[in-house]
C-alpha positions, 0 to 999 in steps of 0.5 A, a space after each residue: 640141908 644145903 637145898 634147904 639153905 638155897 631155898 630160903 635164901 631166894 625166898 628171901 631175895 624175892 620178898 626183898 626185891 618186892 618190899 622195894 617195889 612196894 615202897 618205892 611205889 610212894 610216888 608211883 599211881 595207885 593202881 600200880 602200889 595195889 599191884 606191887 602189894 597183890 604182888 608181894 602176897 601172891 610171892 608169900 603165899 605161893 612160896 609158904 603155902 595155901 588153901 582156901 576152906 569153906 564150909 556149905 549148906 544145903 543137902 541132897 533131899 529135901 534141898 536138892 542142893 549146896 550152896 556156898 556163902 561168898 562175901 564180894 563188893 565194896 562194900 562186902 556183902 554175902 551172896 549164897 551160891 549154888 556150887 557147880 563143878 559143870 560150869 566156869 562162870 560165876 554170876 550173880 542175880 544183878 541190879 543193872 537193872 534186871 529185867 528178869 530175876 527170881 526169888 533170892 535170899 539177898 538184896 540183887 548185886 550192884 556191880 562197880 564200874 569195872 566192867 570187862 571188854 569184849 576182846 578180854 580172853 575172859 570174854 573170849 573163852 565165854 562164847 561159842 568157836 566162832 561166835 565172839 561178838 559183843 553189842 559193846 567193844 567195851 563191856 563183855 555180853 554172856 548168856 550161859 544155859 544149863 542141862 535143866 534148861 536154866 539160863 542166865 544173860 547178862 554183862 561180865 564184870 570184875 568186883 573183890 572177893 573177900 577171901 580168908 586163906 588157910 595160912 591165916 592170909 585175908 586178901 581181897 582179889 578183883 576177880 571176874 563174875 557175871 552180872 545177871 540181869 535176865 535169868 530163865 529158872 531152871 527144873 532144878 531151880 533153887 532160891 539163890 543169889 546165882 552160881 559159883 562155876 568152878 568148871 575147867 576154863 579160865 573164867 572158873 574162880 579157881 582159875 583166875 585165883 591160880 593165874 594171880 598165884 594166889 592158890 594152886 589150881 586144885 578144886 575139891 568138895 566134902 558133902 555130907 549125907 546129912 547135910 552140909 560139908 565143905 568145898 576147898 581150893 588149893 593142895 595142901 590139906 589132904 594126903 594124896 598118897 590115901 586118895 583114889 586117882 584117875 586121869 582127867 580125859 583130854 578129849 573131853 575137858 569141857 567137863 571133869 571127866 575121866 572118860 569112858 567107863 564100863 558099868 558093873 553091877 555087884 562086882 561083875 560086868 553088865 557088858 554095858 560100856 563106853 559111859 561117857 562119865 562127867 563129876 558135876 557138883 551142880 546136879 543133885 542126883 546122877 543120870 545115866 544115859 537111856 540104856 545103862 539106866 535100863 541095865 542098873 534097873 534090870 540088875 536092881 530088880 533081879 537082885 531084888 526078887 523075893 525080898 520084903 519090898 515092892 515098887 509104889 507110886 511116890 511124886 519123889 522120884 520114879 522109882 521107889 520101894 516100899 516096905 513093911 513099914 515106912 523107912 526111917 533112914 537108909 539104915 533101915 534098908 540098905 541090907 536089901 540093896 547090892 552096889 554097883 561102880 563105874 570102872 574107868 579104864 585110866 589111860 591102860 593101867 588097871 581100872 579104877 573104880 568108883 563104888 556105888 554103894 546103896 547110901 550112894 544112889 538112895 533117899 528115904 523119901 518124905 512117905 518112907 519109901 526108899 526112891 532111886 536116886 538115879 534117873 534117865 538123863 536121856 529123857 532130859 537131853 542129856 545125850 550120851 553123857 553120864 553124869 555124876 551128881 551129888 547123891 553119889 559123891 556124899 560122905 567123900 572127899 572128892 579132888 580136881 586137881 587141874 594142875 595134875 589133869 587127874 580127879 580124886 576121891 577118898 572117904 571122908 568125914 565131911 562134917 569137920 572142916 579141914 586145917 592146912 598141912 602147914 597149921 596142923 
């Protein structure tokens, strides 16, 4: 009771001492009334408590992908964005002019004069160690490249992001983002207006939002099986106590990784260890590196003898079945395939484990033939990293909780967007 009472009357204290600042402002410039006002709501929301929802679009086959809308500009306009927890910048497709650009589903970004200079941490944390270096100290030049061999080039820039919070708060934070003016289409490429990075540095929009106090530094993505689901930021509307947890590597954290992993296959080891594993949003399918994809497909096709289905030619994917008669759903043929999981060794405790049951790693393709939705990430210059893509994350609930360094994940019902613990 009496810390309740402490509590409330420091909050109070502080919204005070801010309404003060903010009116006596009136004769300050401003930027500076902007700033006191951006103040006093980040006061509110850290104290009372906020998340921000939004819901996606998009699926694994046949889209290849999710995207988010984001409203940003001013004037406000919509952008469709690619999510992507394997990178931290965001951009967008720009009219600076552009000199290369693909099909998009919106008109290019104009960006404002705001332009973010060369020796900006921002800046900084884009280049390569030893690499800092802009043609212009006083814009930031970038050029990001993705595993798909993917690129984007162009100058970075601070633009509002219209933002609807949980808790019924509508701000409109000056964030950083890349306007891209020269892009290199990717494999994977998809007709949008760029990419939302929500990756571990400080240029992630998740990060800066943190750094303004504006939301806790916490990521997570709900995406549905059949289609669509939602991406969140912020802490306040899942039970951590019904969540599977796992420490974040320390010497890894380029990427959301929890380390190292042992590869089992139907509850029982395959002696294949050491996977590097990495959680990214951003590839539709999950690629292990050349020998645990030999392994999976030796133990699948053991497990697979003497049932009704054999290996045909399909342009879907490597690897696919076919059956009596064309697949309708994963129902149809999910009885013939066994799990698998990835087991992490979390820091000396007892492994946890990621399951992969079939939903996790098939696709009913266009013909009716259940492909693999695993692929040799070897051949694709992948190295030694392992990573985990959307295929494998459907019908979950998954958490990147950076101000905790773990990653979390939960089954979940990713068609119903979630309300904040303090709106329920």
């Amino acid at each position: 009771m009496g810390k309740g009472k402490v509590g409330f009357s420091v909050l109070a204290l502080m919204l005070l001492l801010a309404m003060v600042l903010v009116s006596s402002a009136a004769s300050s410039d401003g930027a500076q009334q902007k700033w006191r006002k951006a103040m006093l709501s980040s006061m509110m929301l850290s104290k009372v408590g906020s998340s921000l929802v939004f819901p996606l679009h998009g699926n694994v086959y046949p889209a290849g992908y999710y995207n988010v809308t984001l409203n940003i500009g001013q004037p406000s306009k919509p952008y469709f964005l690619d999510v992507d927890t394997g990178s931290d910048l965001t951009w967008l497709q720009c009219d600076a002019p552009c000199r290369q650009c693909t099909e998009a589903p919106h008109p290019l970004y104009r960006p404002s004069n705001n332009l973010v200079v060369c020796n900006d941490p921002l800046c900084r944390s884009l280049q390569a160690p030893g690499e800092h270096k802009c043609e212009d100290p006083e814009q930031c030049d970038y050029e990001v490249e993705y595993a798909d061999g993917g690129s984007s080039l162009g100058v970075l820039v601070r633009d509002v992001f219209l933002l609807n919070f949980t808790n019924g708060q509508r701000l409109n934070p000056l964030l950083a983002l890349g306007c891209g003016y020269d892009q290199l289409p990717g494999r994977s490429h998809h007709p949008l207006d760029g990419i939302l990075g929500l990756g571990r540095g400080i240029s992630s929009i998740p990060s800066q939002l943190s750094s303004q106090g504006l939301v806790k530094n916490v990521i997570g993505h709900c995406l549905s099986g059949r289609g669509g689901g939602f991406l969140f930021f912020g802490d306040d509307i899942y039970d951590s106590s019904r969540i599977t947890w796992t420490q974040m590597s320390r010497d890894h954290s380029k990427y959301y990784s929890p380390g190292f992993s042992e590869l089992m296959f139907d509850g029982k080891s395959t002696g294949i260890q050491n996977l590097l594993v990495a959680f990214d949003s951003g590839s539709s399918y999950t690629y292990l590196n050349s020998q645990a994809y030999r392994g999976l497909l030796y133990s699948l096709r053991t497990a697979l003898s003497g049932k009704p289905l054999s290996e045909v030619p399909d342009q879907t994917l490597p690897v696919c079945w076919k059956g009596k008669k064309p697949f309708k759903s994963l129902r149809d043929v999910k009885k013939y395939f066994k799990s698998f999981a990835l087991g992490f060794a979390n820091s000396g405790r007892a492994r946890t484990h990621f399951e992969f049951p079939p939903e996790a790693y098939l696709i009913i393709s266009s013909k009716g033939n259940a492909c693999l939705g695993i692929l040799n990430g070897t051949q694709i210059g992948l190295r030694d990293l392992n990573v985990i893509g959307d295929i494998s994350m459907q019908d979950r609930m998954m958490i990147y909780n950076n101000e905790k360094q773990v990653i979390g994940w939960a089954p979940a019902n990713c068609e119903r967007l979630p309300k904040s613990k303090a709106r329920q």
